[in-house]
PARO-752594 format. One record per residue (C-alpha): z, x, y. Coordinates in pm, whole numbers, plus 32768, in hexadecimal, padded with zeros to 4 digits. Example, Ala and Ser with C-alpha at 12.3 -4.5 7.8 and 13.67 -1.06 7.14 Angstrom:
BEGIN
830C84CE7E3E82CA85577F96
END
This chain:
BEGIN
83275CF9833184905D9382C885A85D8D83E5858B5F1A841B841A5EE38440844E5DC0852A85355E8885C284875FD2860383405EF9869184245E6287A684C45FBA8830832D6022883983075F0A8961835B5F2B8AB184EA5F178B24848D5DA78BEB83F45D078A9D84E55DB689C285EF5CE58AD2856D5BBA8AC485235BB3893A868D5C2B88DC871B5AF989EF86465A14892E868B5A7B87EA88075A6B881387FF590888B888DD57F9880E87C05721870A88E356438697890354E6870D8A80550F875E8A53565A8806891D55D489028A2F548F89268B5F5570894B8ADC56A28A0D89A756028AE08A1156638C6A8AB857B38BA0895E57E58B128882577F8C53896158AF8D4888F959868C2D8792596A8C2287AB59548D9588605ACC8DA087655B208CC586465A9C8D7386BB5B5A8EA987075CB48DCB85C15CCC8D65855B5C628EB985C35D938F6F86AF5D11904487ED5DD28FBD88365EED8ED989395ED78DDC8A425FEC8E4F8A2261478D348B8460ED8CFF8B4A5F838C5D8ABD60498B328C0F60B18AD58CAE5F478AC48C985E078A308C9E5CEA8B368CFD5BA08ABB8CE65A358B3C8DA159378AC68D4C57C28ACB8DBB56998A218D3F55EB88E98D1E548588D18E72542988458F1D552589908F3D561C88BB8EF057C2896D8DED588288BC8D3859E5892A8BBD5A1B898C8B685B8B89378A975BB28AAB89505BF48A1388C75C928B3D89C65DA68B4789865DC089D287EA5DEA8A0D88395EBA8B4C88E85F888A63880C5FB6896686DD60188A5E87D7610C8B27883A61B289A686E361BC8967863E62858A928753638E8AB3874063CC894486656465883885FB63FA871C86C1645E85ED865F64A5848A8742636C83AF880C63DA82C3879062C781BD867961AC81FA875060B081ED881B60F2830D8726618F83FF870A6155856585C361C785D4860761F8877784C26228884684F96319899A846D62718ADA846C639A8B68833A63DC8C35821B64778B7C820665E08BD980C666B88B63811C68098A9580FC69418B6B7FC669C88B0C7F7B6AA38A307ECB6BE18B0F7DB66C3D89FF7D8D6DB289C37C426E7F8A5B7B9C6EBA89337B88701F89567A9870F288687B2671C5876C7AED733A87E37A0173FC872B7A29756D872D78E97615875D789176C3861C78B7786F861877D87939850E79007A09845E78FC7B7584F678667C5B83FE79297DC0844778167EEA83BC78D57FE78350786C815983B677B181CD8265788182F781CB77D883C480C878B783C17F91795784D27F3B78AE85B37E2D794C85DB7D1A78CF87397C3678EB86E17AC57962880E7A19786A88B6792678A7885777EE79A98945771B791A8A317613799F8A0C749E7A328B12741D79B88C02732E7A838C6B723379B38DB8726279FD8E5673C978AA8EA9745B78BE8F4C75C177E38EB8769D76DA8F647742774D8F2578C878B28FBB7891784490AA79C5774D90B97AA7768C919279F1765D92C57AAF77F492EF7B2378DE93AA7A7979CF934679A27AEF941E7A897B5793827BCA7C52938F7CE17D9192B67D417D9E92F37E807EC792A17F677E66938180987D8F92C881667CAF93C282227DD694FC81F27DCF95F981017CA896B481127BC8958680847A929640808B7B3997907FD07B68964B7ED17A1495CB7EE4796D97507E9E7A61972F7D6A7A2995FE7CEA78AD95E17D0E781994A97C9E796593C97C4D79F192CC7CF07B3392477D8A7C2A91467DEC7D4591377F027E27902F7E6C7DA08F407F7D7C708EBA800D7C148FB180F47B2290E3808F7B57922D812F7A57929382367A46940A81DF79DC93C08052787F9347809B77DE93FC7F5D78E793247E9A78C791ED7E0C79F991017E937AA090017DA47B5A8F1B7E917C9B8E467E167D448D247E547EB88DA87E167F788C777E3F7FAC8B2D7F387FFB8C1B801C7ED38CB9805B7DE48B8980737DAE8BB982177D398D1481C37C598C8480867BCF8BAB816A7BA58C6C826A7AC78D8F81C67A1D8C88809B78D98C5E8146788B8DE9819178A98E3D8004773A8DC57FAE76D88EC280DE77AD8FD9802C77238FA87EEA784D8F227E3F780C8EF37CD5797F8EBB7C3D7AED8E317CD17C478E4F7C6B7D1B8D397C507EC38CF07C757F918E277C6F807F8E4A7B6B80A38CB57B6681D08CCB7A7F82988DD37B22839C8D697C3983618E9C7D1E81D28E357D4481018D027D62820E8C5D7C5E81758AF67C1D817F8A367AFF803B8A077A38800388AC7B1E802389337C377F288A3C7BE97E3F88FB7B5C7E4F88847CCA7DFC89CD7D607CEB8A337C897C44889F7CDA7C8688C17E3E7C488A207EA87BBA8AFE7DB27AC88A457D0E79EE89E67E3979698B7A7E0C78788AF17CEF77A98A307DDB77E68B497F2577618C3D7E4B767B8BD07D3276A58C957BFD77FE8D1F7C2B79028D6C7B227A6E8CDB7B527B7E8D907ABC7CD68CF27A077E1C8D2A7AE27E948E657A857FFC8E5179C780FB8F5779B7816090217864827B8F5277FA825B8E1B76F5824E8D0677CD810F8DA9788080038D31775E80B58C0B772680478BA578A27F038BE678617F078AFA77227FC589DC77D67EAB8A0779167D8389B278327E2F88B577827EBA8813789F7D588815795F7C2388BA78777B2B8872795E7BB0897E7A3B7B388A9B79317B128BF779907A218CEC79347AE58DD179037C5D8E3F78B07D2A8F0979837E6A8FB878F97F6290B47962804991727896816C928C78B78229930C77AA825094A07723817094A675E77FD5947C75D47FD893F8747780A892BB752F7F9192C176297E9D92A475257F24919B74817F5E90C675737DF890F876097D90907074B97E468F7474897DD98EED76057C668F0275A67CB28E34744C7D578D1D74EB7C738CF476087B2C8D68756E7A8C8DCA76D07A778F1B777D7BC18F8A77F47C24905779467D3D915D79427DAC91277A9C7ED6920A7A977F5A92E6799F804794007997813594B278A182579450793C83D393BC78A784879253795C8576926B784A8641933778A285AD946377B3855495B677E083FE95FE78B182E596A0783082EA980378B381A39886795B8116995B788A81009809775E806A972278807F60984D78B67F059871774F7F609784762F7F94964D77187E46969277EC7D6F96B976757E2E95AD75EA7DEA949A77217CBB951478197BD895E1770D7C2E94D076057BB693AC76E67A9B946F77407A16945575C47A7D92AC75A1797991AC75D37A9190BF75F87B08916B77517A20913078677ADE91C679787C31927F79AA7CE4930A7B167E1D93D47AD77F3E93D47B8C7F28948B7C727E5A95187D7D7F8E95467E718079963B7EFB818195117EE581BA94A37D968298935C7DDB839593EB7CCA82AB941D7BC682B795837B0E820E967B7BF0818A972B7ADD807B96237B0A800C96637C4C7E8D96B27C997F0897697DD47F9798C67E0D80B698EA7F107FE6997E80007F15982A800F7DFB98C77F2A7D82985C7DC87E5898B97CE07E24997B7B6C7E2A981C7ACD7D4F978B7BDF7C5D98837BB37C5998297A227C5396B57A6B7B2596C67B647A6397987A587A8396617979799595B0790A
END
């Protein structure tokens, strides 16, 4: 075997044989050093013999120092004895205080054993095994919605083409009314029964939802004036199949700031919200347009409202004019019933001036104006109703030339003439 082999095989032995090996192998061989050295020699293997013996320890502090003995060689001449025991005791005191270090090359590595007593690793506490939790499995919670029955929607009846012919259809009235009618603002004032002896079979409408209690033998057109009547609409809708409501009005004077002034979307809304819902209260029943003042901008509402939502289409057109001449009156009803092509309602008419003009004078309004407007309509297919205005003592600054009443809260000269009509 190599040296460091031989080497690391003694520090595996116990410290007494690794003693008594290392005295032996450092023991003079020679001849002259067994002559020269013998009773030198003898007191060491005797110190050594007693070392590993027991009988004395080699102080701690003999590690750090080199003890030398000198003798003499054969010729008298000193030499020095490295003590071997202090060397071995040495080696085996280095060797159990110290541990073992990696060498830095093989060639030079010291391989030192510990003595140390043997002392069992703490052991290792082994883990409970503990089973892995299993979470109890939960069916999903199905939440049933409350069933809510979808909201019906009414498809709008399909829109008519339009003839290039007007044809007037056959329900422009109800057939056994009269063309002549009231627009009436008094509630249940004004002698309303002198009116209904007058008036016979006709009709009448209060601006409003509500009918008027005392005009039983009259047939009531309710209507929807504006946004700000809906609580009332709502409040009287349900009693008009019991009345025997057969037409409604629709959005007063829309276009006009003064009155139920809405743009044409706005009166879309209405109409889908509020005033259609009649064609399913009361099966069979005619809806009228809004009804647009005299000035431009009034038919031009009516145009944008269809084209802005045609399902909403009315049965009928309602108009009103004002202005001093009947031939204008005439040609304006015309050209109403052209563009629309469906029966048309004179709502309120009178011959009177916002222009800032002269007024007609009475006696014109009783004559020319009355042929020209109330007996003309009278003879036109393409007028289903008319109401002039009007039956009131209060004209609300139109022209009292007008006026149905006399000042003594009868019916006037022109009253009289206008319930004759026919």
């Amino acid at each position: 075997m190599s040296p460091s082999t031989n080497l690391a095989f003694l520090l595996t032995l116990s410290p007494v044989l690794l003693t008594l090996l290392l005295t032996l192998s450092l023991a003079p061989t020679s001849v002259e050093a067994a002559s020269g050295h013998s009773r030198s020699a003898r007191r060491h293997a005797s110190f050594a013999a007693r070392r590993a013996a027991g009988e004395f320890d080699v102080p701690s502090t003999h590690v750090q120092k080199r003890i030398v003995t000198r003798g003499k060689r054969a010729d008298g001449t000193q030499c020095k004895v490295r003590n071997p025991v202090v060397v071995a005791a040495a080696v085996v005191s280095e060797a159990a205080s110290s541990a073992w270090v990696e060498p830095a090359s093989s060639s030079s590595a010291v391989v030192v054993v510990s003595t140390s007593e043997y002392v069992a690793p703490a052991t290792t506490t082994a883990e409970a095994w503990v089973a892995p939790t299993t979470e109890a499995w939960v069916a999903p919670t199905t939440t049933a919605q409350a069933w809510v029955a979808p909201t019906t929607t009414y498809a709008a009846a399909a829109v008519a083409t339009t003839a290039a012919v007007y044809v007037p259809p056959t329900n422009s009235n109800s057939g056994s009314c009269r063309k002549a009618g009231l627009a009436w603002p008094n509630g249940n004032g004004d002698q309303p029964d002198l009116w209904k002896a007058t008036m016979g079979n006709s009709w009448y409408y209060t601006w409003s939802p509500w009918p008027v209690d005392s005009f039983n033998g009259l047939e009531f057109v309710p209507m929807l004036w504006g946004w700000k009547q809906v609580g009332d609409w709502n409040s009287n809708i349900d009693s008009y199949a019991g009345l025997g409501v057969t037409h409604a009005l629709f959005a007063n004077e829309p276009n006009g700031g003064g009155q139920a002034n809405m743009p044409a979307s706005s009166g879309c809304e209405l109409w889908t919200q509020q005033f259609e819902q009649l064609r399913w209260k009361v099966p069979g029943i005619q809806l009228g347009s809004a009804s647009p003042d005299g000035a431009p901008s009034g038919k031009q509402w009516l145009i944008d409202f269809e084209a802005q939502c045609p399902q909403n289409r009315a049965d009928f057109i309602t108009l009103h004019w004002y202005d001093v001449t009947y031939e204008n009156f005439q040609a304006y009803v015309l050209g109403f019933a052209e563009t629309f092509q469906r029966p048309l309602w004179v709502t309120e008419y009178a011959c009177h001036n916002f222009n800032g003009g002269a007024q007609c004078d009475w006696n014109y309004v009783q004559n020319e104006f009355f042929e020209g407007t109330t007996a003309w309509m009278n003879g036109r297919s393409e007028v289903a109703r008319y109401s002039a205005f009007g039956a009131m003592q209060d004209m609300q600054g139109v022209n009292t030339a007008n006026s149905l009443f006399s000042g003594a809260g009868g019916v006037s000269s022109l009253g009289q003439k206008y319930g004759s009509s026919y």
